[in-house]
N, C-alpha and C positions, 0 to 999 in steps of 0.2 A: 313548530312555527306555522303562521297564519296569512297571507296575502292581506294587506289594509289596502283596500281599493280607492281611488282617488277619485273624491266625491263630487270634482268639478268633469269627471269622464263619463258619469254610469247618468240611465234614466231617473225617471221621477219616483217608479215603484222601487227598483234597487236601490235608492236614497234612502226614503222609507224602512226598507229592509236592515239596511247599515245603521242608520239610526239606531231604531230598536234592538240590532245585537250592539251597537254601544252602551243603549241603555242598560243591557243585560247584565254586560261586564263591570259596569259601574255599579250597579243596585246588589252584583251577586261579589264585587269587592269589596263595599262596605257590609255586607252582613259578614264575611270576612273577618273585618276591624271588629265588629260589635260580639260575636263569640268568640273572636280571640283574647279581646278582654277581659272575659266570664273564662275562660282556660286560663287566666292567667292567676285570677283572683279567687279560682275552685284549688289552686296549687299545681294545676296539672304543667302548668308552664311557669316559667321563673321571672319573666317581666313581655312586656310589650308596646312597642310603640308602632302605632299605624298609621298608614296613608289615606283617611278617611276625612272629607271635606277636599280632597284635592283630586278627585276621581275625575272631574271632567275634563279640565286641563289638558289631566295627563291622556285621557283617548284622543285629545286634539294634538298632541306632541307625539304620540304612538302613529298617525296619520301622515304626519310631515317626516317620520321616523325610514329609512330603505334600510335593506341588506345592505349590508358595509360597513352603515353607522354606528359608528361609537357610542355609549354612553357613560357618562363620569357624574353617577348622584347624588344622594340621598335618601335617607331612610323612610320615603313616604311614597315612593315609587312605586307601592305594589300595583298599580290599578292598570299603569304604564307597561310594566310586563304584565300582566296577564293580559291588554290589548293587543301585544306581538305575538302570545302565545308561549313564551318563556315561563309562565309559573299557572301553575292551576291551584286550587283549592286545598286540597289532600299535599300538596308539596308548599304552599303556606303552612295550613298546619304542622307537618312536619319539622319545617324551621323551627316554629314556637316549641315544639316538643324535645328540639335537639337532637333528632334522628341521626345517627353516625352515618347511614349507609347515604353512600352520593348519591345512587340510583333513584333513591326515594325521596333524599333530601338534596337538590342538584346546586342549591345555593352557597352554601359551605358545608356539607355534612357536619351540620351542629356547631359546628366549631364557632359561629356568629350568632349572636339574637338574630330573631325573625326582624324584617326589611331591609336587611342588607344585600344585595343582589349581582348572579353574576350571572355570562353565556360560558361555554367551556371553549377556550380556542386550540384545547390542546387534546387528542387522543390517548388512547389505552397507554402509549407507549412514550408518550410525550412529545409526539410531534406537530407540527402545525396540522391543524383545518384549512378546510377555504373560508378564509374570513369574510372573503368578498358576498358569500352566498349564504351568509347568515348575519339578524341581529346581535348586535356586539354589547355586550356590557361590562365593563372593567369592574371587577370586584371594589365593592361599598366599603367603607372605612364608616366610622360612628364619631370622629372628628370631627369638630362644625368648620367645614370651607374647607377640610384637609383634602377632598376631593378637585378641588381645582387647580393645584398645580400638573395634578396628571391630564386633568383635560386641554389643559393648553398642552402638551404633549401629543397628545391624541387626536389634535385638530393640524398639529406643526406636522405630522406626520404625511397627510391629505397632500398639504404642499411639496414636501419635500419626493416624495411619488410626481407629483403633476411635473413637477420641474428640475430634478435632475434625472438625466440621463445613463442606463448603464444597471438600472435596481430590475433584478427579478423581481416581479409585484406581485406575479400570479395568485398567491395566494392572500394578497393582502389589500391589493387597491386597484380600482379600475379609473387609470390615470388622474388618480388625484380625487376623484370626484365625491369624496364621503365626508360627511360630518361629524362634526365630534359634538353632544350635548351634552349641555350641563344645566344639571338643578340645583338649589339652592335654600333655604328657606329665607326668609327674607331678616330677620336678628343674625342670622350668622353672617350675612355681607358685610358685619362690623369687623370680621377677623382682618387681619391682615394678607390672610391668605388671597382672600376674593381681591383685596384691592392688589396687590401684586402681578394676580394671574389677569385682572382685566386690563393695566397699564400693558402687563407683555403682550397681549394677545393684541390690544389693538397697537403696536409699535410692529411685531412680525404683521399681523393681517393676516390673520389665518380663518380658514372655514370653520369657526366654531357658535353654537348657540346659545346662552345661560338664560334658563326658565328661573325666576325667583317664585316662589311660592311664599305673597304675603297674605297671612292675617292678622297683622296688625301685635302679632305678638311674638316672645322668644320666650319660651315657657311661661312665666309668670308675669315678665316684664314687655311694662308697653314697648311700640316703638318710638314714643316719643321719646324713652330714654336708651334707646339700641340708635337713630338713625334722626340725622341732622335734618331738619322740617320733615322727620317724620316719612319721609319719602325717598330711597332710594333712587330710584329716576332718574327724579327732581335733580339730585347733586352731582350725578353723572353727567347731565346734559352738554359736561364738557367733551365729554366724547362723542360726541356726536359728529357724525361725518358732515364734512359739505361739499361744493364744488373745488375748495382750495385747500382741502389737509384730510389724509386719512381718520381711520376713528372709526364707530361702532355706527350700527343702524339701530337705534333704542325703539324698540313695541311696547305698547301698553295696552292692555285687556282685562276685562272683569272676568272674575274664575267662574262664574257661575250664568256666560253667555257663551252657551255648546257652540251657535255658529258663527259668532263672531272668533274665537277661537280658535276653530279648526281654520277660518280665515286668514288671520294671524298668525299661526304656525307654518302654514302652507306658505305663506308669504316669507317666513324669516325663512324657512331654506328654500326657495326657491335662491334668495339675495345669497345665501351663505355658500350655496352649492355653486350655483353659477357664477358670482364676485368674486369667490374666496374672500368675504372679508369676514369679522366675529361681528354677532347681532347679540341683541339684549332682548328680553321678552318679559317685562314690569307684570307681573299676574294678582292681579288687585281683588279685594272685597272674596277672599278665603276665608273658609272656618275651620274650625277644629272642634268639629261635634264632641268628641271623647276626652279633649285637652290634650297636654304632650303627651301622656303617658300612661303607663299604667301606675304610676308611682306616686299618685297625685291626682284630685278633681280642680278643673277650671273652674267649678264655682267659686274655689275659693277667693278667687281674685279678678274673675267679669263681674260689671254690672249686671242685676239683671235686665236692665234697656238692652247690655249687649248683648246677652245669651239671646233673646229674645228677637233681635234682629240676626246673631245666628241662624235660630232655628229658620226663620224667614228666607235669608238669604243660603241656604245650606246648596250646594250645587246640585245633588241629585235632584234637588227638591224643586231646582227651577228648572232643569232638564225636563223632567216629566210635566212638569205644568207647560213648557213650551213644546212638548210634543203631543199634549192633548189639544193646547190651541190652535196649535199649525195643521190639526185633523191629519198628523199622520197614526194616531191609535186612541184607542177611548179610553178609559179609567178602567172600566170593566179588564179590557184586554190586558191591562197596564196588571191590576189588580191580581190576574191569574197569571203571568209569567211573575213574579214576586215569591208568589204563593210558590213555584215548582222551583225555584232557583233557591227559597229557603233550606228546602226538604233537601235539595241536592248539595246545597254548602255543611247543612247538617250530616249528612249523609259522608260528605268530604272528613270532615271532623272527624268521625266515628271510627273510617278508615286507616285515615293517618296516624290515631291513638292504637290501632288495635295493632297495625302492622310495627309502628313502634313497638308492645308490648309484647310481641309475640318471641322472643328471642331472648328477652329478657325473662319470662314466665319459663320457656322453658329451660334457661340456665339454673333457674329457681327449685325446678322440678329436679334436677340434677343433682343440686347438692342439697335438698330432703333428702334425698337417697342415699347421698354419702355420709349424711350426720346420722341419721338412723344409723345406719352400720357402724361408724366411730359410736355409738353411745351405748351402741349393745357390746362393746368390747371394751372400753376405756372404765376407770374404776371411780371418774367424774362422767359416767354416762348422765349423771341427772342431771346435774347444767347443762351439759350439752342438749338435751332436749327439750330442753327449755329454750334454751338460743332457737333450736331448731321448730318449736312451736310457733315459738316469737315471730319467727320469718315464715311460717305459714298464713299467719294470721294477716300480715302484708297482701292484699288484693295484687297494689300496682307497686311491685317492688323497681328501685332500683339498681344500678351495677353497684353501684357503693352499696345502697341494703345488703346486697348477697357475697358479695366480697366481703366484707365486714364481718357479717354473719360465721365466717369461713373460717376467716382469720384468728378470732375471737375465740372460735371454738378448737382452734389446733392448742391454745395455750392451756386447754384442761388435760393436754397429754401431755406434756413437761414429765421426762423421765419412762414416758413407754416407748414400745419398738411394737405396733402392729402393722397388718399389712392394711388393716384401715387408716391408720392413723398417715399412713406413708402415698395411701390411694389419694388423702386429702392434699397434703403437703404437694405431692403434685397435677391435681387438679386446679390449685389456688399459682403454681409458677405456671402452667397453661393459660388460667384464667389471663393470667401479667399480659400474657405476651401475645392473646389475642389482642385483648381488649384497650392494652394502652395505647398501641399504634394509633387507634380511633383517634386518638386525642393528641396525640405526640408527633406524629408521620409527614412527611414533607416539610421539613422548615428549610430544607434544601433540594434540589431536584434528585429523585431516586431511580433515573435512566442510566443509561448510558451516554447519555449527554451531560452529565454532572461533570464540574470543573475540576473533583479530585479522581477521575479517570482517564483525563485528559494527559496524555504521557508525555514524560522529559525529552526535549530534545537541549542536548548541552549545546554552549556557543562553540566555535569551531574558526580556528586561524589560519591565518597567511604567514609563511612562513618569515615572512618584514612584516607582519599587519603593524602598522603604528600607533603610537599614541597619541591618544583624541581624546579632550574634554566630554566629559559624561552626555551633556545634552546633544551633542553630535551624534552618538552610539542613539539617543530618545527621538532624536530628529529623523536621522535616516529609518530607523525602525517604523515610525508612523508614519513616513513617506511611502516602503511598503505593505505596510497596511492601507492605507488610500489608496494605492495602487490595487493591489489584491482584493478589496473587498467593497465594494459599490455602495454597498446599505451600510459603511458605517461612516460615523461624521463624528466632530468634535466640536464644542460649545462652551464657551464660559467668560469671564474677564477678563480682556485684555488677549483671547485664545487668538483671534483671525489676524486682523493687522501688523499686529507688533508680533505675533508666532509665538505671544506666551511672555510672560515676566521675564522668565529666564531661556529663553528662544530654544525649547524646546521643539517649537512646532514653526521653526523658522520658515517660511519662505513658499510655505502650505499652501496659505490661501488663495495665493497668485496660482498656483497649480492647479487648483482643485476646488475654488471656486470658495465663494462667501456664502452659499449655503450648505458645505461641508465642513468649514473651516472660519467657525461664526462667531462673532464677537456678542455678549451679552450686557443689558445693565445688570449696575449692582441689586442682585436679586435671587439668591442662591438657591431660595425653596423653589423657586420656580424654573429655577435651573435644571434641580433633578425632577423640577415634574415633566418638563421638557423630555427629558431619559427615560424615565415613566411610562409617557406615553408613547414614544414614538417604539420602544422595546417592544411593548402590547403588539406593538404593529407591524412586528416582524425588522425593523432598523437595529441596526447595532450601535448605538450612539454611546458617547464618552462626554459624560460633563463634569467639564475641569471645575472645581473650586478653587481660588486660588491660594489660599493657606488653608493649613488644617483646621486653625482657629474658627477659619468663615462658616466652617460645616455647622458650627452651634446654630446658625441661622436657618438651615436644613434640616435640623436633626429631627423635628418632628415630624416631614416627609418622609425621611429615611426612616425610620423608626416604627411608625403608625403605618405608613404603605407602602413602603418599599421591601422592607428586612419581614413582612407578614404577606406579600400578593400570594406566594407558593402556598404558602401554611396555611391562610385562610379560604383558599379555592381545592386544597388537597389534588395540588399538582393541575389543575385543569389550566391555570394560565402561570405564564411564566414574567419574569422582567429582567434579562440577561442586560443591565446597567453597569457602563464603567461607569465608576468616581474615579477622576483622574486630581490628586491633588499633591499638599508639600507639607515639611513640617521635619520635626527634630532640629534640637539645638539652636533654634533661633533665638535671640535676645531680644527680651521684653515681655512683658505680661501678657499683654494679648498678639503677640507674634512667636510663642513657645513652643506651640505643637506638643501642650501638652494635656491632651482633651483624651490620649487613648481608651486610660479603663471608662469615660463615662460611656464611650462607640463599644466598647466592648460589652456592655451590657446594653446598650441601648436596641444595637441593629444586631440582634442574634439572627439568622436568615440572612445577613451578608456577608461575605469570605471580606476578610480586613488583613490587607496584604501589605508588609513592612520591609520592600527590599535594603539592602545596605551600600545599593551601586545601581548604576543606570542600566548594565546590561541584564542584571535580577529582573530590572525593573520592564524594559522592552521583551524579556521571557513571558512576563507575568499579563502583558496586554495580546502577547500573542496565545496564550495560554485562555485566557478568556474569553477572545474573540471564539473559538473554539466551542466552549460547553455553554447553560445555561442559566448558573448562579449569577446573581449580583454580585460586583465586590467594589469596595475600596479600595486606591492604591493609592500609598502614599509613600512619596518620594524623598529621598534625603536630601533638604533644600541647601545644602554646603556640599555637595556632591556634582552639580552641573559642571563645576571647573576644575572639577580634581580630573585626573587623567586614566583614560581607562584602554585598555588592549580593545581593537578595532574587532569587531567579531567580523567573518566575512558570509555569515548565515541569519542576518536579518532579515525578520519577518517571519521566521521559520522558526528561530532558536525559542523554545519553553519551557519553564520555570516550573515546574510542579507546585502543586498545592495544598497545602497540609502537609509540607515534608520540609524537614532541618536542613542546615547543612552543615557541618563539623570542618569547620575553617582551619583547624589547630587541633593536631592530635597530644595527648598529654595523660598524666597517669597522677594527677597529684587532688586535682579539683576543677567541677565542671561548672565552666562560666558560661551563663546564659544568657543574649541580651540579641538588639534589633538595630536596624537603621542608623543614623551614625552614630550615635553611643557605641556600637558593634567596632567601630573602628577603633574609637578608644580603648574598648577592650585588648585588641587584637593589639595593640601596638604596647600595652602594660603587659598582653602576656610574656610577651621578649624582654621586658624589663624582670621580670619575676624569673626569666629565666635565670638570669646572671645570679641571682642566689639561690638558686637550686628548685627551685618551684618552676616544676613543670605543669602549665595549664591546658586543661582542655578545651577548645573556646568555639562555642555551636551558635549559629545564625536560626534565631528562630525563624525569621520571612513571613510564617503565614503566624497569625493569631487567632482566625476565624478561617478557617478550622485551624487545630493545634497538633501535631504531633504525629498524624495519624500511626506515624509505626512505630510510635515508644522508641526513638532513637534516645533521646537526652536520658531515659529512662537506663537505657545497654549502657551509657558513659558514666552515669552513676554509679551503677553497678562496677565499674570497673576502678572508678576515682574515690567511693565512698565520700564525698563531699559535693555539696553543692552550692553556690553562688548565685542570684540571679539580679543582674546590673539592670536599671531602666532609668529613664527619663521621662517619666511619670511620676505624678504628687505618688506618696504613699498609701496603701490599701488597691492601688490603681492595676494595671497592667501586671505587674511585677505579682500582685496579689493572686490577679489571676493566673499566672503562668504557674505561682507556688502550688495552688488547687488544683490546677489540674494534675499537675505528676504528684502530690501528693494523693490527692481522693481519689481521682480514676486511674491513675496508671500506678499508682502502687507505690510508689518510689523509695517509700520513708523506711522497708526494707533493708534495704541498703546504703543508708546513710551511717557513718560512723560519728558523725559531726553536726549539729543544728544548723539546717541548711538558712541561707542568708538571705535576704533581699536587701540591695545598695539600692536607694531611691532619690529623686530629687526629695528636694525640701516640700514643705507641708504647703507653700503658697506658692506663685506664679513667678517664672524664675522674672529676676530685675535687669534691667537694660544696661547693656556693654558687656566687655569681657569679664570685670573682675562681677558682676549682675551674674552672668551663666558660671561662673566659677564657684564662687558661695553657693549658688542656686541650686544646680545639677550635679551627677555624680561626675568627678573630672579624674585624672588618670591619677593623682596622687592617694584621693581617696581608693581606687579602687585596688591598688597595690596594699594600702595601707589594712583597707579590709581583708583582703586575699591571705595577707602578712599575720592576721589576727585568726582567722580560724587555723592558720598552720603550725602557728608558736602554742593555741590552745591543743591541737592535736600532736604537738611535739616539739614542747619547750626546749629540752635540750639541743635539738640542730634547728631551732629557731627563737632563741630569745626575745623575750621582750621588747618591741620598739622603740617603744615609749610611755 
């Protein structure tokens, strides 16, 4: 990291001097862009998009940038970090090349294309940094706008530091005073994302900045056909603040005027830092010397009048021409810092390929070694050295080259037993199990702060404790949680005022204030971007959705940067988010709660927790508060007024995660199901009792993670039959529960019987009773199918039904 000196403090010759290492950074980040391209289109790299034409800008937003501050951007950022001192040359090209090791590649070890960019806020071990004493960058997503619902997070954060009372900061905020930034390019403000996160941001009023980066185009498409007259701004200008209503402070600036720029930037934090309110910063008359990508030329679609006023207007190109005329450097001088900054990004290049190549060449040389000696013993030695020529002749192999190579050649010893053939065999399961982690590792926290380490504490009674409707057990439990825990707060619709649809969070906000306990508009993605960011920030925040249904309007938040921040930073930041929300058995098509297998597959990286009671359910928050996964919790919305034993250890009492619970012990067949479906189980199992069908009946809870200790697996084994009940369309949930104990835990084993899934119907259950009856599994069916594997397993003491 680098000090950016504030160009309104220093003399006339220090000016001068900053200047020209601006220019530096700018001239030696586009040479950058211009042979990352040539790596890309030699094979050496797999694609590339650069931040080239937006180099000046961003040194003017890297200036206005402190220790603290946030950034939430875009893929064209690179010039921006390298003027904080976050990325150098040798660790750009490493991105492009896909370097696994973090050290070398600090952005995602590979795991992203190159310009996607992040800071590490988390040590060896997984615990915080001092955020406060470093530039911050929230790991890049490659979604256009999907970036902005976490920066409204990441600015809400700033606030919720300045102004409540009670938050350890130390490592995170020095009383509120940090920025959250954001970029943009200017075609993607058509998402819906950008217009969501700027309605919110100016309604809370948070310190936040959004740089758009326009040229005029979104890859191929003008903006005449991305943006209404053409001009972002322009149509905003309703936000604009005055003496009579909140609202945004909108800037507007040409990208290719260095000091009007650094003006302009210096100016929107000053307001953002000192106001707390969100600024807009319109960045006009941009190019895109190279086009979007590497996957494509913009000739094919500028005129040339435009390329031609491109090249005219390109920013480096008016940087330098207005730092010859302002006599702060000649052409000559200009001329030879060029010259040594080429040689040295070449130079960067060279490096970042070789040290890439160097582990792989000698995994290479490794197994030469070992096919030579498989081919001098195997009675197919002559393919095999052939294979083994093959992969000599490879210069710049890959892991797939050499794996492959490996592989390919065990299958010429089909039927020997040497001690080469067996040196290979596990050479190739070592290979596994270095090398895949690279690629597979972190999609959940691998500390000690991980949610499934976090240990059971059971609830615990009074010897009268009474019975209380469910949300009473949700109430008091998040009353201590607010009590206990300072940095956490809850958000959503309908959460503060009214304490929640179903007054789960009764009587909160009067307690604990309206900016703990905070009401939102309808706006869900920007709900969890909310959770997002202020998580980044060290807060424990919970953002309610209010039915499970509403998350479809999230899911690409949750999905894209939620269920990946761990995975695509490999561990260096974390985003410990509740989703607090509701769902099962409601009636009607879009009030059904019946979205599970799409979350199931969607948000892999987030634990998706399915209690079957309010006190599961208050375990399961206090259980998370705790460790550092994201998860979902979704509640059984016909469970707030059913009645439940008082625990007299709330706030304390936790739920494990990734573990069953075996509600009903049984010897006949094991029924599997979640949430209130789970109940209807439970209450058919005592009906199946009366004719001799003893069921075993296990509460799955968690589905993300599943199982961890092969319990349903031991009940199988023991019932030889299996069942598994949901209230999800078909292929859904139920599919996945069958896969897992079938493919990874083994189960099919021990099955005597074709194990079952009872599913709702193939469409959206229909509205009213007899709508959820036809729709979903209901207790007649499940008896009747229970009744049908026992009469096929043992017609004569169970005939026929029907």
């Amino acid at each position: 990291m680098q000090e950016i000196p504030d160009l309104r403090n220093i003399s006339f010759e220090d000016f001068k001097a900053e200047v020209i290492n601006d220019y530096k950074i700018a001239f030696k980040s586009r040479e950058c862009s211009l042979l990352g391209r040539r790596e890309v289109l030699t094979g050496k790299a797999k694609f590339g998009i650069f931040g080239d034409g937006k180099e000046v800008p961003q040194l003017a937003m890297a200036k206005a940038f402190k220790r603290g501050d946030w950034r939430s951007g875009y893929y064209r950022d690179q010039t921006f970090m390298m003027a904080l001192g976050e990325l150098n040359a040798e660790q750009f090209f490493a991105g492009l090349y896909a370097n696994t090791n973090i050290k070398q590649e600090p952005m995602s070890a590979g795991r992203q294309m190159g310009g996607h960019f992040v800071t590490h806020s988390l040590d060896e071990n997984g615990n915080w940094k001092d955020l406060t004493k470093q530039y911050n960058s929230s790991a890049d997503i490659s979604c256009t706008a999907g970036q902005m619902p976490r920066l409204l997070g990441l600015a809400q954060a700033s606030k919720i530091y300045r102004k409540v009372k009670g938050i350890k900061s130390n490592n995170f905020s020095v009383n509120g005073n940090e920025v959250a930034w954001g970029t943009i390019g200017n075609a993607s403000t058509s998402e819906g994302l950008f217009f969501e996160t700027i309605n919110a941001a100016g309604v809370l009023q948070v310190p936040m900045v959004i740089s758009i980066w326009d040229d005029d185009y979104g890859i191929s498409v003008h903006a005449k056909h991305q943006t209404t007259k053409e001009n972002i701004s322009e149509i905003l200008k309703g936000f604009q603040r005055d003496n009579e209503s909140n609202g945004y402070e909108i800037l507007r600036v040409k990208g290719w005027d260095y000091a009007n720029l650094v003006a302009t930037f210096q100016e929107a934090s000053d307001i953002a830092r000192d106001e707390h309110v969100p600024v807009l910063i319109h960045v006009t008359e941009l190019t895109q010397p190279q086009g979007h990508s590497t996957s494509g030329s913009h000739e094919r679609y500028k005129s040339a009048k435009r390329l031609e006023w491109e090249r005219q207007h390109d920013c480096n190109l008016k940087m330098r021409e207005w730092i010859i005329e302002s006599g702060i450097s000649s052409n000559e001088a200009l001329v030879e810092i060029e010259r040594i900054i080429k040689r040295e990004v070449r130079e960067a290049k060279k490096n970042a390929w070789n040290t890439f190549l160097r582990p792989i060449l000698k995994d290479k040389t490794d197994l030469v070694s070992l096919l030579t000696q498989l081919a001098s013993k195997s009675t197919n030695g002559v393919f095999i050295s052939k294979l083994k020529d093959n992969l000599v002749t490879i210069d710049e192999p890959t892991r797939k080259d050499i794996l492959s190579h490996a592989r390919k050649a065990l299958r010429y010893t089909i039927g020997e037993s040497t001690i080469e053939k067996q040196n290979l065999s596990e050479w190739i399961d070592s290979y596994f199990e270095v090398t895949q982690p690279k690629f597979s590792s972190h999609l959940f926290s691998e500390t000690a702060h991980s949610n499934t380490r976090i240990k059971e504490v059971k609830p615990t009674y009074d010897d009268n404790a009474p019975q209380v409707d469910g949300r009473i057990i949700l109430r008091d439990n998040f009353d201590a949680i607010f009590s206990n825990h300072p940095e956490a707060l809850v958000f959503g619709e309908d959460t503060g005022n009214i304490g929640d649809v179903n007054q789960g969070l009764e009587g909160l906000q009067a307690k604990y204030g309206e900016l703990r306990i905070a009401d939102t508009g309808i706006r869900e993605s920007t709900i969890i971007g909310q959770g997002i960011g202020m998580a980044l920030r060290g807060l424990r925040p919970i953002a309610e959705i209010q039915y499970l249904d509403y998350i479809l309007y999230a899911m690409q938040t949750i999905s894209d940067d939620l269920a990946t921040t761990h995975y695509r930073t490999k561990g260096k930041q974390k985003v410990p988010l509740i989703i607090r929300t509701r769902g099962h058995r409601l009636e009607g098509i879009w009030h059904s709660g019946s979205q599970m297998g799409g979350i199931l597959h969607l948000a892999r990286g987030v634990n998706l927790l399915v209690p079957r009671n309010m006190t599961k359910a208050a375990g399961f928050y206090n259980t998370l508060l705790q460790g550092d996964d994201p998860a979902i919790v979704v509640e059984s919305l016909n469970g707030y007024r059913l009645k439940e034993k008082m625990p007299n250890n709330l706030g304390s009492l936790k739920t494990p995660i990734g573990v069953v619970e075996t509600v009903k012990e049984g010897t006949d067949i094991t029924l599997v199901s979640y949430g209130s479906t789970l109940r209807i189980v439970e209450k058919t199992a005592k009906d199946l009792l009366t004719i001799g069908i003893n069921a075993e009946v296990i509460d799955v809870q968690s589905l993300l993670p599943f199982d961890l200790n092969h319990d349903i697996v031991k009940s199988i084994e023991k019932t030889n039959r299996l069942m598994i009940i949901d209230e999800d369309v078909p292929g859904g949930a139920s599919a996945y529960i069958l896969d897992e104990l079938l493919s990874n835990q083994k189960a099919f084993q021990y099955l005597d019987s074709e194990p079952k899934m009872l599913t709702a119907k193939a469409h959206r259950p229909a509205y009213g009773d007899d709508g959820d009856y036809f729709s979903k599994p209901s207790a007649e069916d499940i008896f009747e199918a229970v009744y049908g594997v026992m009469h096929e397993a043992n017609p004569a003491d169970f005939p026929k039904l029907r």
